[in-house]
N, C-alpha and C positions, 0 to 999 in steps of 0.2 A: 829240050827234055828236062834239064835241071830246073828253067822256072815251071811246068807245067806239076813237077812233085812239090816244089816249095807251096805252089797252090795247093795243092791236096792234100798236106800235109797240114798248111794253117787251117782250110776249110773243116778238113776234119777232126782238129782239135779245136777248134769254134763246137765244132756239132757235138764233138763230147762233151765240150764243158757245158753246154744245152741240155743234154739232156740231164745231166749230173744234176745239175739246178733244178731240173722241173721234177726228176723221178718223185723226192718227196711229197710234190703238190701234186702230182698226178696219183701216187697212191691213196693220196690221203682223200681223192673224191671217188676212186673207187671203190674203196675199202667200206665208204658209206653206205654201199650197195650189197654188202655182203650181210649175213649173219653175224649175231655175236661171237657164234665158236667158229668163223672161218678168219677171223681179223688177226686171229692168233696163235691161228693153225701152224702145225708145222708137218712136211716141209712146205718153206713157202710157196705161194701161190697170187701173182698179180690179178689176176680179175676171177671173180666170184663164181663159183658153178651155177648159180642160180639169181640174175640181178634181180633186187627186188629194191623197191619203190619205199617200202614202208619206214624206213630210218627217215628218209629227206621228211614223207607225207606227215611222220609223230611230231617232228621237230619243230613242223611249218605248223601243226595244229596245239602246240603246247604254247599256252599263253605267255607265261613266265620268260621260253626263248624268245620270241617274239619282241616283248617287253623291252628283253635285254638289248635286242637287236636294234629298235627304236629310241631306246633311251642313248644308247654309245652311237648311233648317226646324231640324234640332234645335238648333243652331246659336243663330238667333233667336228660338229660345223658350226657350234657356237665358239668352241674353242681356236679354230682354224681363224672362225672372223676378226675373234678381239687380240689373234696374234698377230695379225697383219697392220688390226689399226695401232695398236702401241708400238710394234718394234717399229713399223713403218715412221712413225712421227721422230720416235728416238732416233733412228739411222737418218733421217734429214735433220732433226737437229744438232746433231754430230758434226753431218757433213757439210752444212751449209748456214749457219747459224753461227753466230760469236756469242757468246753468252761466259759470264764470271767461272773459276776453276774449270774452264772448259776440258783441258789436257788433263788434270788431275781426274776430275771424274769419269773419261775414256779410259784413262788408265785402270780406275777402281772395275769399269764393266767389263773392261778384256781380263781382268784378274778374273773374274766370276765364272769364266771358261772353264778356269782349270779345277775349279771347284766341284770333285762328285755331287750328284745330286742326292746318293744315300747320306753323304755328307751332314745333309741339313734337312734330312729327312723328319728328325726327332724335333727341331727347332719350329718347324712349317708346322707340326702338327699342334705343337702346342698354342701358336698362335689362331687359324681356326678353330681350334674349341675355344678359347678364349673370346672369339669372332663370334662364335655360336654357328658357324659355317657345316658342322657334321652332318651327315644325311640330308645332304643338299647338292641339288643341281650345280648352285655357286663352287663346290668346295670339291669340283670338279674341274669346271671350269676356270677359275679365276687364277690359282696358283700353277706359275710355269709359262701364264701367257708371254709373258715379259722374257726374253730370252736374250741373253748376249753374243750366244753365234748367230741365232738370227740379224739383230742390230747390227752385226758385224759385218755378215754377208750385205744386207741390204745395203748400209754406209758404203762399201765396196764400189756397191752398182750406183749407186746416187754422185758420187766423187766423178765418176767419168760423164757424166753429164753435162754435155758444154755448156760454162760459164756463158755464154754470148744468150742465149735462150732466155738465161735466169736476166741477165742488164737488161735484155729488150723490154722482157715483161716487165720489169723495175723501170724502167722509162715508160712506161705505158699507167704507171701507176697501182702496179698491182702487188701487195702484200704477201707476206711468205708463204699464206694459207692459202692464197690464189694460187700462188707460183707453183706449191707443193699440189693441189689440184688441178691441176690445166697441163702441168709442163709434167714434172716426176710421176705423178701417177698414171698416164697414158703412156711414158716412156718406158715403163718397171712393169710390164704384164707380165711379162717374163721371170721375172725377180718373184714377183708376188705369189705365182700360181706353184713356184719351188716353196717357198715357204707356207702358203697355204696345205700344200700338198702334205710336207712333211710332217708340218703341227697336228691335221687330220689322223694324220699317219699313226702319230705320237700317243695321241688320244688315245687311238681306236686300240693301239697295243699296250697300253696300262693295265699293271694288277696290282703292284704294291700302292700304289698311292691309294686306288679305291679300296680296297683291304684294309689299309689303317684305319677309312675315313667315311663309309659307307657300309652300316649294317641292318638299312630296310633293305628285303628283296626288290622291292620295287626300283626300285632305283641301282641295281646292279648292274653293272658294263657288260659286255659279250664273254670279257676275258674272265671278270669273277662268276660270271654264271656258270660258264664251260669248269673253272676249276671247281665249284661248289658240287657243278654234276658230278666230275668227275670222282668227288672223296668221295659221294652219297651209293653212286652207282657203278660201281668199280668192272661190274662184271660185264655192261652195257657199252663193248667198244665201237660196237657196228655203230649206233647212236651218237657217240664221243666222234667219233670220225667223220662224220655227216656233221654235227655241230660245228667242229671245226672249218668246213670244208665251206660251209655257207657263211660263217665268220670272215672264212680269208675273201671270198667271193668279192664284199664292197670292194675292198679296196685295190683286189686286184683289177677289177671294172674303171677303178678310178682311175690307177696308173695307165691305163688302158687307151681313156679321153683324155689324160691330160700330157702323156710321154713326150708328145712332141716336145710343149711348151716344156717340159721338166726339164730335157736334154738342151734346147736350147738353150733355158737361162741359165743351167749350170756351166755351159759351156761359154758362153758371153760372159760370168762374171768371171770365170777363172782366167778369163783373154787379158780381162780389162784390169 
């Protein structure tokens, strides 16, 4: 009898914390079915007296969301790729590589952890313009690829890699670039598709960066579009909530196909 309440006690405290978590995403794709004056109605009310289509149908026909929405995918998946290719090489030359101030300069990049990123917000920006990088695809992508938890976590997963792997191919004649090709990178799927994920992730939910650094519309992220709407059309929340709701949509699609691998690599490199 005692363990069958300890069940139902954890189970149902799983189920609350569930729902606790989704209630907000769950409102927030209903609410896009409502009217402007029921989103803010009181007293409240979870689903709309009258669903209606028309918030998703304006949103999917307004070029400018659209835009946004394509520019912050290709965006995050340029950004996801060139983090994978630099932290990746830095975390095997970390971990597997001898090279001059080796310790000292691991030291300098685990320092950079602890470094806010509003930090050196004002420094990054000044450099891009100086780059001539403003109102550019680049000056989206390029600053941030480089990340030190990233190289850190990766380095993590690369260190348990048996040594015996890496001598055989080195008796076989094969070069670190082979070794990092053939051996680490079919071994790290798992590693890669956590940091992939996350950099995507990273992108898609950015506003300060592009707000300092981006002032064509055309080239606006999801996040600055949604905020621009939001100051313009204040009174438009049926609208604002459907925008939003199709915003979270990629990536919760993403988590979606890639959960397995996510959970697994986090949980193999936290092992190892």
């Amino acid at each position: 009898m005692r363990g069958a309440l300890g069940w139902i006690v954890r189970y149902g405290l799983a189920v609350a914390i569930v729902v606790a978590a989704l209630f907000p995403l769950a409102w927030l794709a209903v609410a896009g079915f409502k009217a402007k004056t029921e989103v803010v109605a009181t007293p409240f009310q979870f689903f709309p007296e009258v669903w209606r289509w028309d918030n998703y149908a304006q949103l999917l026909a307004d070029e400018a969301f659209v835009r946004a929405l394509g520019v912050t995918f290709v965006g995050a998946a340029l950004f996801a790729a060139l983090s994978l290719v630099v932290n990746a090489l830095g975390a095997y030359a970390f971990a597997r590589l001898e090279f001059a101030f080796k310790r000292t300069i691991w030291a300098i990049v685990i320092t950079t952890m602890f470094i806010p990123g509003i930090a050196i917000m004002l420094t990054s920006f000044i450099v891009v313009t100086e780059l001539g990088m403003l109102d550019s695809m680049s000056v989206l992508v390029i600053p941030g690829a480089a990340s030190a938890v990233q190289v850190f976590f990766l380095r993590q997963f690369f260190l348990a890699v048996p040594t015996a792997l890496e001598e055989a191919a080195q008796l076989d004649g094969a070069g670190p670039w082979r070794i990092f090709r053939h051996i680490f990178i079919p071994l790290s799927k798992g590693a890669f598709v956590v940091v992939g994920a996350t950099s995507f992730l990273l992108f898609w939910n950015s506003y300060v960066w592009p707000v300092l650094t981006i002032t064509d519309p055309e080239l606006f992220p999801i996040q600055q579009y949604l905020a621009t709407f939001r100051s313009e059309r204040t009174s438009e929340q049926g609208l604002l909530t459907a925008g939003s709701t199709l915003a979270a949509l990629p990536v919760i699609v993403l988590f979606l196909i890639f959960q397995r691998h996510i959970i697994r690599g986090v949980r193999i490199s936290g092992l190892k």
